[in-house]
N, C-alpha and C positions, 0 to 999 in steps of 0.2 A: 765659676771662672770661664768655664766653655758655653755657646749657645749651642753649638750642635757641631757635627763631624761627620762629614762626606769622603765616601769611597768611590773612587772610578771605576766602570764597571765595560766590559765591551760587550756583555750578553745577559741582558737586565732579567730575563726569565729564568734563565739560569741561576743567578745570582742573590735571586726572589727564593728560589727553592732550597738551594746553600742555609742560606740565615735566617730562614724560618726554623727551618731543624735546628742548624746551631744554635741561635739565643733563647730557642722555648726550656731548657733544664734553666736560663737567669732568669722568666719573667717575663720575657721581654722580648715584644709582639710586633707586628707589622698594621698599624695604624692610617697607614696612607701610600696608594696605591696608584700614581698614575701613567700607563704606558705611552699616553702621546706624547707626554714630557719627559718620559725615561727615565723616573724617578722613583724610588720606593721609602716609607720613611718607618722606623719604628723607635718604642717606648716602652718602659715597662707596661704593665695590663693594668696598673690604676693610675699611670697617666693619659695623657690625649695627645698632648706636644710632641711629635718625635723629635729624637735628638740624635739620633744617627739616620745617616741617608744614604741610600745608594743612587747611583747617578751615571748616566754617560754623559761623560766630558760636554760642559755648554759650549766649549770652542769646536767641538764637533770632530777632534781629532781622537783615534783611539786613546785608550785608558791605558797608563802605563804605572810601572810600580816607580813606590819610593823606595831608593837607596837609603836604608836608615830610618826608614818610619817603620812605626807598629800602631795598632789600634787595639787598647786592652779595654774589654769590658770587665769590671769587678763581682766576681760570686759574693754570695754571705755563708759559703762555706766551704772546704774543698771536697765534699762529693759532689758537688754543683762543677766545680772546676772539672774532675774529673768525667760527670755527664757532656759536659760542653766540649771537652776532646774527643769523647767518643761520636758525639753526635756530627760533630764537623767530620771525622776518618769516613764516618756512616754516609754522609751526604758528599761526599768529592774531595774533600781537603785532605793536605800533603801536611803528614808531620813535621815538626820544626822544634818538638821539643815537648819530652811527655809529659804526664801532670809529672807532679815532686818537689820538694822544698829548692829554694836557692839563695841559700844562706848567704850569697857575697851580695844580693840586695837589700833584705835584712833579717832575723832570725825564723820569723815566723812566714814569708812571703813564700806561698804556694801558686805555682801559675805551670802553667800550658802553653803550648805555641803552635799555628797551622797557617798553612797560606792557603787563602782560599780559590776557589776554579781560577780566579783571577791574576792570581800570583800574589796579592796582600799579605803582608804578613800580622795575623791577627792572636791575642793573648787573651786568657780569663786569668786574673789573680785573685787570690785571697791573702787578703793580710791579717786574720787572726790566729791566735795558737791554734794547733790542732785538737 
């Protein structure tokens, strides 16, 4: 359904360093790299395509948050979930909500929440039993 998902970023090296830690407990790598376009892309490690991207703003104005957005990457388990909290607290990110079930989304749905250097508010769920 998605081709890919970009985050605004106002300090791209920073931001490089952020989400390498945080998404290596999913898999999922930093594939393309270019800082004269302010860009960074990653994929899991047996893809090539990135499909999440970080980015400073192409209208060249600072990077600002969404009101009401999150960006959740899915684990395949929740000690993945709970590596991916600890690696985000590890590398800069502001907790938003620890690992643990949340049963009003639906029985089995385990997730985490951090905003990262940037203010984004970012989630790992898992949605199998435990």
């Amino acid at each position: 359904m998605l081709s890919h998902v970009t985050l605004g970023t106002n300090d791209l090296p920073g931001a490089i360093a952020f989400y390498d830690r945080l998404l290596a407990p999913l898999g999922i790598l930093r594939h393309e790299t270019s800082m004269e376009h302010g860009m960074a892309g990653y994929a899991r490690a047996a893809e090539g395509t990135p499909q999440f991207w970080l980015m400073r703003p192409i209208d060249g104005r600072p990077a600002t948050v969404g009101n009401g957005v999150t960006m959740a990457f899915e684990a395949p388990d929740r000690a993945a979930v709970d590596a991916f909290h600890a690696a985000g607290l590890a590398a800069g990110g502001r907790d938003e909500g620890s690992p643990g079930l949340r049963p009003h989304y639906h029985a089995d749905y385990y997730g985490a929440y951090l905003r990262d250097p940037d203010g984004n508010k970012i989630c790992c769920a898992c949605h199998r039993p435990g």
